[in-house]
DOMAR-471489 format. One line per 5 residues: number of its first residue (from 1); their letters; for each residue x, y, z of C-alpha. Coordinates in Angstrom, 2 decimals. Example, Ala and Ser with C-alpha at 12.3 -4.5 7.8 and 13.67 -1.06 7.14 Angstrom:
BEGIN
1) AS) 12.30/-4.50/7.80 ~ 13.67/-1.06/7.14
This chain:
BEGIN
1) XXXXX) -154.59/-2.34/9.34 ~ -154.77/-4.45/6.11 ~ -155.59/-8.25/6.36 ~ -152.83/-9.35/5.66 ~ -150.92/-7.42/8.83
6) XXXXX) -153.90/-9.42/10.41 ~ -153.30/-12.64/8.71 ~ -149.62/-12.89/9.64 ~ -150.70/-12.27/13.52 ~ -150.41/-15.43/15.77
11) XXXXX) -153.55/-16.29/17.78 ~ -152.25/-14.64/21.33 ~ -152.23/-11.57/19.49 ~ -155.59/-11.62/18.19 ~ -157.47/-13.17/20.95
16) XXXXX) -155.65/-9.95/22.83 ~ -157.30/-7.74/20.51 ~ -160.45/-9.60/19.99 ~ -162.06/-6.62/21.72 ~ -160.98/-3.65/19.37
21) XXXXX) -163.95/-1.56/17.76 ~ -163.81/-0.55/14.18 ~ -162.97/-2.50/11.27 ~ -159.26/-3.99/12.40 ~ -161.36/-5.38/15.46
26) XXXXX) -163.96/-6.45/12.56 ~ -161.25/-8.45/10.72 ~ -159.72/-9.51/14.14 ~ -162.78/-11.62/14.49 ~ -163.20/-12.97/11.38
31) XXXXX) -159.89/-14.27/11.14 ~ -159.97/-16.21/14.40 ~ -163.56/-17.20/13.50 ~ -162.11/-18.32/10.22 ~ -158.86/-19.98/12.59
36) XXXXX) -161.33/-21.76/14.35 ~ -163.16/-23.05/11.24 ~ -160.68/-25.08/10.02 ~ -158.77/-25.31/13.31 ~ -155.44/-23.84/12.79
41) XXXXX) -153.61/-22.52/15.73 ~ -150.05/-20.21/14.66 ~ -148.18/-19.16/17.58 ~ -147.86/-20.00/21.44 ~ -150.62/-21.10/23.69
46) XXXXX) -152.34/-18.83/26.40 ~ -151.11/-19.64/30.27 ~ -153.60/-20.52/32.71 ~ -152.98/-20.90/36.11 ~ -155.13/-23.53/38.08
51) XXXXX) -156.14/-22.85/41.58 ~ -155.72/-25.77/44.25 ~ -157.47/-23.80/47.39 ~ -160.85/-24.27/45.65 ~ -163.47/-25.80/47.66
56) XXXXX) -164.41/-28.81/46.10 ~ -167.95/-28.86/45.09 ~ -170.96/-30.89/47.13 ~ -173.32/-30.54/44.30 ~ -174.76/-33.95/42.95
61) XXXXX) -173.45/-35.67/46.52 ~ -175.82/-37.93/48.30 ~ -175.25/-37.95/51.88 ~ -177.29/-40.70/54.46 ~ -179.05/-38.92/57.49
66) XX) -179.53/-41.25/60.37 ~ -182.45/-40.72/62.67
């Protein structure tokens, strides 16, 4: 894979082959790294999808015990 193949790649691509071994995987990550730098984005944005069933947390909560 030449840089340029990898330059021309929108970021959904890459960040789907962030994990790659070798040197395309090499270049993969320097050219998000270098995305990221100077904060360019090219293509679509990942999906996410939010959970509502969560438990909401009690952590930081004070809560008044009487005796």
């Amino acid at each position: 894979m030449q840089l340029l193949q990898v330059m021309n790649m929108d970021n959904l691509d890459l960040l789907s082959r962030e994990g790659e071994q070798g040197s395309s995987g090499s270049m993969i990550r320097k050219e998000l790294q270098r995305r990221k730098a100077i904060g360019y984005w090219k293509g679509g944005f990942a999906k996410y999808e939010i959970r509502d069933d969560e438990v909401e947390s009690t952590v930081g909560t004070v809560r008044v015990v009487k005796s």
